[in-house]
matplotlib code that plots the C-alpha trace (Angstrom):
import matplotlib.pyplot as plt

x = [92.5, 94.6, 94.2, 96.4, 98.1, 96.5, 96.5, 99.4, 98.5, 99.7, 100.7, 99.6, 102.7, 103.8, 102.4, 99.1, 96.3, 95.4, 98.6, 99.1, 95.5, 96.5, 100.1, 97.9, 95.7, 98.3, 100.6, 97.7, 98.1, 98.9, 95.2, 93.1, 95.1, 92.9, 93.9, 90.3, 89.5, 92.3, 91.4, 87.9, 88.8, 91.5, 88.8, 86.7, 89.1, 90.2, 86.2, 86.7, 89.6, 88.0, 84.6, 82.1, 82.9, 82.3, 84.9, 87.1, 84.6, 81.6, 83.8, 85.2, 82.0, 79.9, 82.5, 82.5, 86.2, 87.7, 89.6, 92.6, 93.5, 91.9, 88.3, 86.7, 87.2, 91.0, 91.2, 89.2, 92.0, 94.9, 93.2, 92.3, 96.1, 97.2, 94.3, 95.5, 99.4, 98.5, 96.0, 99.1, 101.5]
y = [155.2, 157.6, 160.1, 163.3, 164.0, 166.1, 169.9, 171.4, 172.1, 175.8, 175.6, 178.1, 180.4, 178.5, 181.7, 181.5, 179.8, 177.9, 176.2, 175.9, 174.7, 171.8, 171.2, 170.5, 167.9, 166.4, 166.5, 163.7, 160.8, 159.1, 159.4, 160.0, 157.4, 158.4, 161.6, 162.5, 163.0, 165.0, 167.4, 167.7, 168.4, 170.9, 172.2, 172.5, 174.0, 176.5, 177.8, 178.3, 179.9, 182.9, 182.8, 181.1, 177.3, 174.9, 175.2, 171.7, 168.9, 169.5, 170.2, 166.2, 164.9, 165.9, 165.2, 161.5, 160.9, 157.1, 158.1, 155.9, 155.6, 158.4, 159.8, 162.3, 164.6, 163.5, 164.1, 167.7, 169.2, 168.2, 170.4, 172.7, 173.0, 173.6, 176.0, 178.0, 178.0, 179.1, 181.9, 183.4, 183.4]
z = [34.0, 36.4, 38.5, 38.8, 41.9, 44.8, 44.8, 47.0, 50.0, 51.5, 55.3, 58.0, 59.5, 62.9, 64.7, 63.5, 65.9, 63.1, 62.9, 66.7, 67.7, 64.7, 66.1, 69.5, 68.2, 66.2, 69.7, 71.2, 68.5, 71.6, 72.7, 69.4, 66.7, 63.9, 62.1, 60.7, 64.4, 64.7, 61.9, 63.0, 66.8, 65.3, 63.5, 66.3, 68.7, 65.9, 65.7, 69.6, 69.8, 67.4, 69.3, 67.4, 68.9, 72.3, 75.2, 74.9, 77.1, 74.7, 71.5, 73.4, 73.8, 70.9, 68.0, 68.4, 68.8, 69.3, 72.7, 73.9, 77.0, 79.2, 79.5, 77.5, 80.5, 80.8, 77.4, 77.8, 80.1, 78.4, 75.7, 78.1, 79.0, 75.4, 74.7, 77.9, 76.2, 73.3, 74.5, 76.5, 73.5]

ax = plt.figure().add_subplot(projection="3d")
ax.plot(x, y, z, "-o")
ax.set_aspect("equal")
plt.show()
C-alpha cells in the first residue's frame, strides 16, 4: 500500500500579512518549540490583524500553547512588538 506525495503547497508574497504574521510566529521557535502551535497562533494573529480576532494576551492565553521560557504575558508583548512592525509597514 502507498500513499502519493502531498499536494504543493502555494506560498503567500513576503508582503502579504499572511506571510509576515507567519514569518512572526515562526521567528519564536525559541519560545513555542512545537510548530502546530505556531500555525495556530499564526492563524490566530492573521484573523486579528483583519479585524475578526483577539488582541495577542487572549489569542496567548486561550490557544493552549506549550510556552518556553517566558510567561504568557512575556510571550504576549513580544507579539505585541511584531504586530506593531508589521502594522507600520
Amino acid at each position: 500500500m502507498a500513499t502519493l506525495p502531498s499536494p504543493a503547497t502555494k506560498e503567500f508574497d513576503a508582503s502579504t500579512i499572511e506571510k509576515q504574521v507567519y514569518n512572526l510566529t515562526e521567528s519564536l521557535i525559541e519560545f513555542l518549540p512545537i510548530m502546530n502551535d505556531r500555525n495556530r497562533l499564526g492563524y490566530s494573529l492573521y484573523k486579528f490583524m483583519t479585524g475578526e480576532g483577539d488582541e495577542a494576551l487572549i489569542t496567548v492565553k486561550s490557544a493552549k500553547l506549550k510556552i518556553v521560557g517566558l510567561t504568557e504575558a512575556e510571550l504576549a508583548k513580544k507579539i505585541e512588538a511584531g504586530l506593531k512592525e508589521i502594522h507600520q509597514k
